[in-house]
KOLGU-4560 file (N, C-alpha, C; in nm, 3 decimals, padded with zeros to 5 digits):
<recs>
<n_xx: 00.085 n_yy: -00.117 n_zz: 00.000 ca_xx: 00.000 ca_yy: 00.000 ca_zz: 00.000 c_xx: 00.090 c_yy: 00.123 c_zz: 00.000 mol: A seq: 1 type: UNK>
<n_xx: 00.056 n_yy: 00.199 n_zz: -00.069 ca_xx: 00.169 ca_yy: 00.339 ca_zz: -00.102 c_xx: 00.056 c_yy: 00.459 c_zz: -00.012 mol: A seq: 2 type: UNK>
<n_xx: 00.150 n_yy: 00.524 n_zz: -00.018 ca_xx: 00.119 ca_yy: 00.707 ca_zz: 00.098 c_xx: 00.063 c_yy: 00.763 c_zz: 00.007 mol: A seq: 3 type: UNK>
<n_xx: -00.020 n_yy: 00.862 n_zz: 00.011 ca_xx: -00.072 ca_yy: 00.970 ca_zz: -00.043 c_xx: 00.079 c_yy: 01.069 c_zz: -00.128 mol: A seq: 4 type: UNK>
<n_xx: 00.163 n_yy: 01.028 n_zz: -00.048 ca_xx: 00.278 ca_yy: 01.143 ca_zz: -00.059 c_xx: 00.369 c_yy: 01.041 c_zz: -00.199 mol: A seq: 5 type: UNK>
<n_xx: 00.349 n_yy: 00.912 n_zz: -00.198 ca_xx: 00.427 ca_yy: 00.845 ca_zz: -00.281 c_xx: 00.336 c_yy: 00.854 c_zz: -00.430 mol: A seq: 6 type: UNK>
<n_xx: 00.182 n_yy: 00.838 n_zz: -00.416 ca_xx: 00.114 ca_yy: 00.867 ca_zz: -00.497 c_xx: 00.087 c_yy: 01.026 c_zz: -00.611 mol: A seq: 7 type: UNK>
<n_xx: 00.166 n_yy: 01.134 n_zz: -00.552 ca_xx: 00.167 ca_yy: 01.219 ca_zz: -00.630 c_xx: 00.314 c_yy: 01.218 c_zz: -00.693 mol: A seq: 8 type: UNK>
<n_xx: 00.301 n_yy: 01.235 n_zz: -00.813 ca_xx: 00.401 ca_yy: 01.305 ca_zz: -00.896 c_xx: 00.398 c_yy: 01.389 c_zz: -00.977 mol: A seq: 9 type: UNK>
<n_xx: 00.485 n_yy: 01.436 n_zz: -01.007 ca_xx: 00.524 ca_yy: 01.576 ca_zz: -01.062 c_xx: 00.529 c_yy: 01.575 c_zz: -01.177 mol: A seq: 10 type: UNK>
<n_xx: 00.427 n_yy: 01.636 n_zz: -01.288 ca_xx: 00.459 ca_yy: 01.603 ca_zz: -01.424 c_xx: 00.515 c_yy: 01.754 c_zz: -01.481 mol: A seq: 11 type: UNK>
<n_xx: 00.636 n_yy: 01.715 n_zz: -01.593 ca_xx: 00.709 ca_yy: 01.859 ca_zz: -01.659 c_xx: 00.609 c_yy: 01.937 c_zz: -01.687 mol: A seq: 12 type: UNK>
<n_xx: 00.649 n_yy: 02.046 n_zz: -01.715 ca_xx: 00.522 ca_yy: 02.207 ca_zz: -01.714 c_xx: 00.484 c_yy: 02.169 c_zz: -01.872 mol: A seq: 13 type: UNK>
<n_xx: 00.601 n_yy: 02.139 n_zz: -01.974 ca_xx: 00.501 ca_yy: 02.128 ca_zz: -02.099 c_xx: 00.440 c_yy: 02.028 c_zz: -02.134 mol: A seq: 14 type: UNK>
<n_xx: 00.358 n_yy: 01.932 n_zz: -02.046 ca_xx: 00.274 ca_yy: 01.817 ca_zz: -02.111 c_xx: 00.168 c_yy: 01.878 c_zz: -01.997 mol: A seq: 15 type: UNK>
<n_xx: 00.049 n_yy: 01.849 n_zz: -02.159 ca_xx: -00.063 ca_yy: 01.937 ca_zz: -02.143 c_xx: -00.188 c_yy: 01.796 c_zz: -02.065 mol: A seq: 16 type: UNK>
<n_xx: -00.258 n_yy: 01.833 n_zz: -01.939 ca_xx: -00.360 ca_yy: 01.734 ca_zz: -01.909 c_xx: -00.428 c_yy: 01.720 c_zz: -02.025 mol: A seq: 17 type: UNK>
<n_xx: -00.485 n_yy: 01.578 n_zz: -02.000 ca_xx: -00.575 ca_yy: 01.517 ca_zz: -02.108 c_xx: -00.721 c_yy: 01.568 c_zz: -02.070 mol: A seq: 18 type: UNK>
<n_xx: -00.776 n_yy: 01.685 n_zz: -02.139 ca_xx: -00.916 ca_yy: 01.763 ca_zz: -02.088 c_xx: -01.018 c_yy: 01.670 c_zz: -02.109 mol: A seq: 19 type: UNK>
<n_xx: -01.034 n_yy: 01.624 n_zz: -02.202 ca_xx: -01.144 ca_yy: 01.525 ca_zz: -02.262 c_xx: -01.159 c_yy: 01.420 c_zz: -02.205 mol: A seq: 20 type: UNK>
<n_xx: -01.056 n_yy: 01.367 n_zz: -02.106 ca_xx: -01.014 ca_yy: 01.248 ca_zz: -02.024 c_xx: -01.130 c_yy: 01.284 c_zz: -01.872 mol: A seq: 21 type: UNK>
<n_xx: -01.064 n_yy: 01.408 n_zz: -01.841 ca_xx: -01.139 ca_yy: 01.485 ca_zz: -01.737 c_xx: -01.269 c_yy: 01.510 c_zz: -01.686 mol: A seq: 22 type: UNK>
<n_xx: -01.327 n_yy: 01.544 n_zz: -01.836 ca_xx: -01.451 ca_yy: 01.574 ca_zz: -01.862 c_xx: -01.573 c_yy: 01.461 c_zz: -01.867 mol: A seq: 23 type: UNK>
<n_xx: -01.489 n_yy: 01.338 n_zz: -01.940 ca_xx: -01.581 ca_yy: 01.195 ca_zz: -01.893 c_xx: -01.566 c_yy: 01.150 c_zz: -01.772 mol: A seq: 24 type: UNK>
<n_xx: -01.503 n_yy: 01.137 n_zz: -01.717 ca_xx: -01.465 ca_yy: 01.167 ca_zz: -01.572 c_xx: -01.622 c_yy: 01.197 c_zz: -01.498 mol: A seq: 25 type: UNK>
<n_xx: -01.568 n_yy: 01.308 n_zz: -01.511 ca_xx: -01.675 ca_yy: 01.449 ca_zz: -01.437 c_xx: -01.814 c_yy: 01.352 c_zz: -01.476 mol: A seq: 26 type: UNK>
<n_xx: -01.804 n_yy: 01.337 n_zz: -01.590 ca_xx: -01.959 ca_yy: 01.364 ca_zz: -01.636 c_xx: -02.042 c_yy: 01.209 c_zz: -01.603 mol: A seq: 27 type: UNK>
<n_xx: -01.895 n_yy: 01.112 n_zz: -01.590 ca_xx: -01.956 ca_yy: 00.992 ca_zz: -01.531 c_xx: -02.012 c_yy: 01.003 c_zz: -01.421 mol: A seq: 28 type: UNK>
<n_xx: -01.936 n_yy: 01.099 n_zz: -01.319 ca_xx: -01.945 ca_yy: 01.122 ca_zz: -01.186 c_xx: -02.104 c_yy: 01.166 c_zz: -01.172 mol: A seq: 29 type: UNK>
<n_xx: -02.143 n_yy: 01.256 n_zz: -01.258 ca_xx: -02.276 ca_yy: 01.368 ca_zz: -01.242 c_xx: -02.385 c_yy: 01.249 c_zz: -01.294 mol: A seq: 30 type: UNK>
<n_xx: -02.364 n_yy: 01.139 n_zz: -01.396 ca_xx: -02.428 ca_yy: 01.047 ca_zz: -01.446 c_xx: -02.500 c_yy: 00.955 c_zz: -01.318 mol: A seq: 31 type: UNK>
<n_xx: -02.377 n_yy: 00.870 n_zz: -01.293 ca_xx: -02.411 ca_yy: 00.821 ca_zz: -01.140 c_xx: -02.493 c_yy: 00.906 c_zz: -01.029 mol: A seq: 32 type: UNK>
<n_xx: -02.465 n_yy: 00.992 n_zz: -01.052 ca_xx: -02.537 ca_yy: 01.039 ca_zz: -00.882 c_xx: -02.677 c_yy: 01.075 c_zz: -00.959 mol: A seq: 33 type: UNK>
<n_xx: -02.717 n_yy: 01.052 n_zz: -01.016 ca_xx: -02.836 ca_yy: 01.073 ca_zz: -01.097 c_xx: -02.855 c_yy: 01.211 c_zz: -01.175 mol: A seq: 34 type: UNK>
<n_xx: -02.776 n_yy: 01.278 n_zz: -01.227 ca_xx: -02.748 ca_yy: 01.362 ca_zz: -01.298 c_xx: -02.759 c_yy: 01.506 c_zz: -01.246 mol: A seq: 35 type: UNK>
<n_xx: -02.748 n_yy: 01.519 n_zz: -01.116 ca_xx: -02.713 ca_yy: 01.611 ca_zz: -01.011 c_xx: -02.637 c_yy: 01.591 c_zz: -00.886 mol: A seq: 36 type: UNK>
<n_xx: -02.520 n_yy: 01.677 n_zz: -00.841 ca_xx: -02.446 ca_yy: 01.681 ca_zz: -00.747 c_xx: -02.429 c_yy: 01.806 c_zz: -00.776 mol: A seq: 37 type: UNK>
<n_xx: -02.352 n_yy: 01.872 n_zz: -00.580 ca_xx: -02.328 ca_yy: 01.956 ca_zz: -00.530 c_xx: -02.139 c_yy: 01.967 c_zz: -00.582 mol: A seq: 38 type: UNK>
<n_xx: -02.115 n_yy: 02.089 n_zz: -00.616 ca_xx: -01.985 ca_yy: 02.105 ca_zz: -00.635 c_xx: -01.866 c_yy: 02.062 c_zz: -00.561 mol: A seq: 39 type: UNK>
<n_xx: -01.860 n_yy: 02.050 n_zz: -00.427 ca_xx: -01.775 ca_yy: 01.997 ca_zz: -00.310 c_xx: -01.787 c_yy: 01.864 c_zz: -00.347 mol: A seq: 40 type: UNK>
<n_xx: -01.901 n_yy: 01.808 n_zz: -00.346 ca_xx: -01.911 ca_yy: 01.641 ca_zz: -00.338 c_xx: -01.864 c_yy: 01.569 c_zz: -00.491 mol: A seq: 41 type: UNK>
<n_xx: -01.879 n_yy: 01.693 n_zz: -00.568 ca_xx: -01.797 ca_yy: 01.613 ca_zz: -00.680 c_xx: -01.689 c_yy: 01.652 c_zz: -00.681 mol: A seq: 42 type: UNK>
<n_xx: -01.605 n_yy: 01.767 n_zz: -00.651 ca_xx: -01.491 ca_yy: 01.766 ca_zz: -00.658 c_xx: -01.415 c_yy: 01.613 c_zz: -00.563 mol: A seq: 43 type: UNK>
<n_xx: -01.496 n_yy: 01.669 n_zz: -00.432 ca_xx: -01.443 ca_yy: 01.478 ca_zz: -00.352 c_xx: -01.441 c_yy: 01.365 c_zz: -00.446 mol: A seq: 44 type: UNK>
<n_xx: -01.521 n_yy: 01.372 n_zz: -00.501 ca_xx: -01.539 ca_yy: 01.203 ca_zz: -00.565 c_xx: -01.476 c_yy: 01.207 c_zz: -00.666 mol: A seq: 45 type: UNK>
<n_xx: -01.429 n_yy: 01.329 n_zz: -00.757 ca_xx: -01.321 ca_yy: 01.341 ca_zz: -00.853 c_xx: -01.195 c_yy: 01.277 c_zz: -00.780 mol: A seq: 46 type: UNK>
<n_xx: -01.165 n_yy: 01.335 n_zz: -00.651 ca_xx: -01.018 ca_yy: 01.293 ca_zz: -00.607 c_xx: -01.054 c_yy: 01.158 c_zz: -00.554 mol: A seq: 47 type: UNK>
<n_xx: -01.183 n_yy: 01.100 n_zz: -00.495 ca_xx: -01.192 ca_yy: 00.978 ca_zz: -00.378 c_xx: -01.138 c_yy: 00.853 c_zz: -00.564 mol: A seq: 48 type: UNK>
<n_xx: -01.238 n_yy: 00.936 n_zz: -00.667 ca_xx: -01.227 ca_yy: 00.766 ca_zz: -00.780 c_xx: -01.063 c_yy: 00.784 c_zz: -00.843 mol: A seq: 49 type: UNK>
<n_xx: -00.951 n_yy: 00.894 n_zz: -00.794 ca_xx: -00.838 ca_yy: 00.887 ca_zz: -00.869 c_xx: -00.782 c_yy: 00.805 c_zz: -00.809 mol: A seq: 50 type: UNK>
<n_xx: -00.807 n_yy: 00.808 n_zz: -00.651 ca_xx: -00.721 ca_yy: 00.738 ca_zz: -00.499 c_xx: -00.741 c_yy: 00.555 c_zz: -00.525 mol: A seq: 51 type: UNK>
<n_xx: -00.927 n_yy: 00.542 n_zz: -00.539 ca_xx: -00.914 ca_yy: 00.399 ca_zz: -00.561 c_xx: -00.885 c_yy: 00.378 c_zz: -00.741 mol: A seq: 52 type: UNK>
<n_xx: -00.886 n_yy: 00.405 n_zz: -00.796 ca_xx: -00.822 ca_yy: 00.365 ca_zz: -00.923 c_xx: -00.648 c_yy: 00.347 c_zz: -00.948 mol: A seq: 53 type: UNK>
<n_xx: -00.597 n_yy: 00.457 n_zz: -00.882 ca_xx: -00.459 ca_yy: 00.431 ca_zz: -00.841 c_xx: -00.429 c_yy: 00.290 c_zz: -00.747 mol: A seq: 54 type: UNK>
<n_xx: -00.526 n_yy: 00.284 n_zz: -00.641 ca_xx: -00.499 ca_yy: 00.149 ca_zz: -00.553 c_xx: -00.528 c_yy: 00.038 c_zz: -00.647 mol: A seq: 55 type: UNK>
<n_xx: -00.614 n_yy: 00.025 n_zz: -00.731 ca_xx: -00.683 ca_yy: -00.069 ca_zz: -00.780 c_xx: -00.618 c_yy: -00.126 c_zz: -00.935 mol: A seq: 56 type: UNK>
<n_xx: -00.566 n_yy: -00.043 n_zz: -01.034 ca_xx: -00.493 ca_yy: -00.070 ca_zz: -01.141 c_xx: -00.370 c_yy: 00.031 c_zz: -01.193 mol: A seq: 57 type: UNK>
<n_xx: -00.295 n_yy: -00.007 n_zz: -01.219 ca_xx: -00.189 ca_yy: 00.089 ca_zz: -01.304 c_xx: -00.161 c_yy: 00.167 c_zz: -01.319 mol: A seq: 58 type: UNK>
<n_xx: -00.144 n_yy: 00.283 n_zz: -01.305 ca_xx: -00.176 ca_yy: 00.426 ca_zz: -01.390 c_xx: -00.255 c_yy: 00.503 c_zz: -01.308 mol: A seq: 59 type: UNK>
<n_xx: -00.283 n_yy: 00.650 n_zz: -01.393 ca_xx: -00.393 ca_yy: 00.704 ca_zz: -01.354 c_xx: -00.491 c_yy: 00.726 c_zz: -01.425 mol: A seq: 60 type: UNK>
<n_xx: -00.611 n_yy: 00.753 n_zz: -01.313 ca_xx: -00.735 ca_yy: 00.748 ca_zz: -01.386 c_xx: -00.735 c_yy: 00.887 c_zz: -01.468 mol: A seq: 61 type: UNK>
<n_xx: -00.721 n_yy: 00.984 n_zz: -01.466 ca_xx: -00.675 ca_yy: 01.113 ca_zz: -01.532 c_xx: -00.543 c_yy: 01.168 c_zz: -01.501 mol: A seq: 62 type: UNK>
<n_xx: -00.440 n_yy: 01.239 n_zz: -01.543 ca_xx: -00.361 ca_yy: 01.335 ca_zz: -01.532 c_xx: -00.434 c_yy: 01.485 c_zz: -01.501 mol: A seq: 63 type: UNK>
<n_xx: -00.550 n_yy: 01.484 n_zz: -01.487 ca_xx: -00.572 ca_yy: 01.623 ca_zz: -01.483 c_xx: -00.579 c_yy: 01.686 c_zz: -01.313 mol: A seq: 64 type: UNK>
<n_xx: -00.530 n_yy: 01.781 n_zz: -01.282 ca_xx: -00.495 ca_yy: 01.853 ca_zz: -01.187 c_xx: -00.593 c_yy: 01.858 c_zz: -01.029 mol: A seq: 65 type: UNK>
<n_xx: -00.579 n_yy: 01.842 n_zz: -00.963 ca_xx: -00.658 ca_yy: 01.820 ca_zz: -00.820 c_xx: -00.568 c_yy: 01.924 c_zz: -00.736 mol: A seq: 66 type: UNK>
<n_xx: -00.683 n_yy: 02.021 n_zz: -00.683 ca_xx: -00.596 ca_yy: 02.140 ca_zz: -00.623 c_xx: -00.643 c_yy: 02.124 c_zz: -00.432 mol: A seq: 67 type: UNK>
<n_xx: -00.581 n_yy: 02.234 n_zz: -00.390 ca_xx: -00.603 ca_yy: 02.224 ca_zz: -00.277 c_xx: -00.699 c_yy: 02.304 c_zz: -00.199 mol: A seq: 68 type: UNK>
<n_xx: -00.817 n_yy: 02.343 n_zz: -00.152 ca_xx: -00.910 ca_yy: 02.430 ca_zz: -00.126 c_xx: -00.981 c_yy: 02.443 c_zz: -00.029 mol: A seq: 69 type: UNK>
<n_xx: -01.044 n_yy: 02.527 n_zz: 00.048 ca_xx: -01.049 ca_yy: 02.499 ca_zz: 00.140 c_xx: -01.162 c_yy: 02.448 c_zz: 00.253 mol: A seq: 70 type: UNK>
<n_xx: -01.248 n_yy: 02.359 n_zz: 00.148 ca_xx: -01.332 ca_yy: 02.261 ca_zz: 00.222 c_xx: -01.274 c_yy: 02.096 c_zz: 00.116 mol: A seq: 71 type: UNK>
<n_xx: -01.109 n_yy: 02.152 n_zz: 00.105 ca_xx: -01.125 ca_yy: 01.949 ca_zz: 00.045 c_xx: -01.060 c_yy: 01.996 c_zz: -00.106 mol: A seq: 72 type: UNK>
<n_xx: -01.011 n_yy: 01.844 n_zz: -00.170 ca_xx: -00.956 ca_yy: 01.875 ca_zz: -00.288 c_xx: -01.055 c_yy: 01.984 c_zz: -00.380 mol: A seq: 73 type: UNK>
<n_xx: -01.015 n_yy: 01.965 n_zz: -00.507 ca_xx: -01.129 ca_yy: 02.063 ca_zz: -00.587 c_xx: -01.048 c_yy: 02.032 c_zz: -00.713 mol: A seq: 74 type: UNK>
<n_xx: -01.135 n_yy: 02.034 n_zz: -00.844 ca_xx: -01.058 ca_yy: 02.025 ca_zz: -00.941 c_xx: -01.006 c_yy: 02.125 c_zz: -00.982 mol: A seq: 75 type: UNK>
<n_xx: -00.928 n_yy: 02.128 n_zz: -01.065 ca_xx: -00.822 ca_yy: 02.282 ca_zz: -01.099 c_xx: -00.889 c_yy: 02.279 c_zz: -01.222 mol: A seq: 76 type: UNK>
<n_xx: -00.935 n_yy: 02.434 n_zz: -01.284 ca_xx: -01.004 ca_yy: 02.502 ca_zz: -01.356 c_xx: -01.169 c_yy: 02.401 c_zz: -01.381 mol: A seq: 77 type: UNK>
<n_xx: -01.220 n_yy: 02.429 n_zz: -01.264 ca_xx: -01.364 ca_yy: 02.297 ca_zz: -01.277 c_xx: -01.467 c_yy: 02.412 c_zz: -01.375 mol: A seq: 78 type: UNK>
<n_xx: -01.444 n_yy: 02.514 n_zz: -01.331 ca_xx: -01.576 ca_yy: 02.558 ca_zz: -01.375 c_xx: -01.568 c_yy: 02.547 c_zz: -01.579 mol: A seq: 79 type: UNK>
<n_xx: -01.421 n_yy: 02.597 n_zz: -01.605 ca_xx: -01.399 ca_yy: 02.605 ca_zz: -01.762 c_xx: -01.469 c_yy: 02.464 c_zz: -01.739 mol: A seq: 80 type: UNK>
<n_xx: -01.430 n_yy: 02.341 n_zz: -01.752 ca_xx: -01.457 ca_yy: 02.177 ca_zz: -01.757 c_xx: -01.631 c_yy: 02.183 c_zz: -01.748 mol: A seq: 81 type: UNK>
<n_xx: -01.714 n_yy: 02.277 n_zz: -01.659 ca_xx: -01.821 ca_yy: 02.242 ca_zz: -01.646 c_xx: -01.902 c_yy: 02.305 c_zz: -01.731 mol: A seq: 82 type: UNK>
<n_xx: -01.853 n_yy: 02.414 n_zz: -01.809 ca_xx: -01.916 ca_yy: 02.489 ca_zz: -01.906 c_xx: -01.915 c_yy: 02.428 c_zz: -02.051 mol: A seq: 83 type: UNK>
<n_xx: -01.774 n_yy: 02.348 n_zz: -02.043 ca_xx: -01.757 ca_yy: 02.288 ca_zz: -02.190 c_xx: -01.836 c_yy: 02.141 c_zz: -02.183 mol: A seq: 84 type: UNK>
<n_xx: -01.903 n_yy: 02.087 n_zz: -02.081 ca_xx: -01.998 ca_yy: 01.990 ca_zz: -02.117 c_xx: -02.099 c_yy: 02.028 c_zz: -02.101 mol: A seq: 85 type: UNK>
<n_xx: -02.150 n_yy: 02.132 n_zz: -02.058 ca_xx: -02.301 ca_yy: 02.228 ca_zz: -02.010 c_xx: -02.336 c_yy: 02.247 c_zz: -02.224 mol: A seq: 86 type: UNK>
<n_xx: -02.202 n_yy: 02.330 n_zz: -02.258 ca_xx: -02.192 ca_yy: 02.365 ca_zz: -02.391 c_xx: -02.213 c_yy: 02.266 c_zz: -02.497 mol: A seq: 87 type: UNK>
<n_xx: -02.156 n_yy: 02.112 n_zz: -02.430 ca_xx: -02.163 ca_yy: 02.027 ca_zz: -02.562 c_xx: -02.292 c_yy: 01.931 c_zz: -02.582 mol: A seq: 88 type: UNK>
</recs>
């Protein structure tokens, strides 16, 4: 079982997150809960499904950014992410 602290790494500044990766993500997340959730509780469950997907297989479930805030992770730039599937 690895640390929270062994589980992050540092990716170089010019490789760009996979947005589209992100966004199914998200939108699985909003799917499941029956096509409404509160912003906090999905940002949680953005970071709770990266934690067991990391425990559970290979890799990560996204590269895209998990910030620090101050009721709990939060995704980094959520709202752009929530407008471009509101939009599509």
């Amino acid at each position: 079982m690895c640390t929270l602290e062994q589980a992050i790494v540092v990716k170089p500044a010019n490789i760009t997150p996979d947005r589209e990766r992100a966004k199914r993500v998200i939108a699985d997340i909003i799917r499941q809960a029956g096509g409404e959730i509160g912003k906090t509780k999905l940002f949680k469950t953005f970071w709770l499904a990266h934690l067991f997907y990391f425990k559970a297989a290979p890799g990560y479930l996204t590269d895209w950014p998990v910030v620090r805030m101050p009721r709990g992770p939060g995704i980094d730039k959520a709202d752009n992410l929530l407008d471009e599937l509101v939009a599509a």
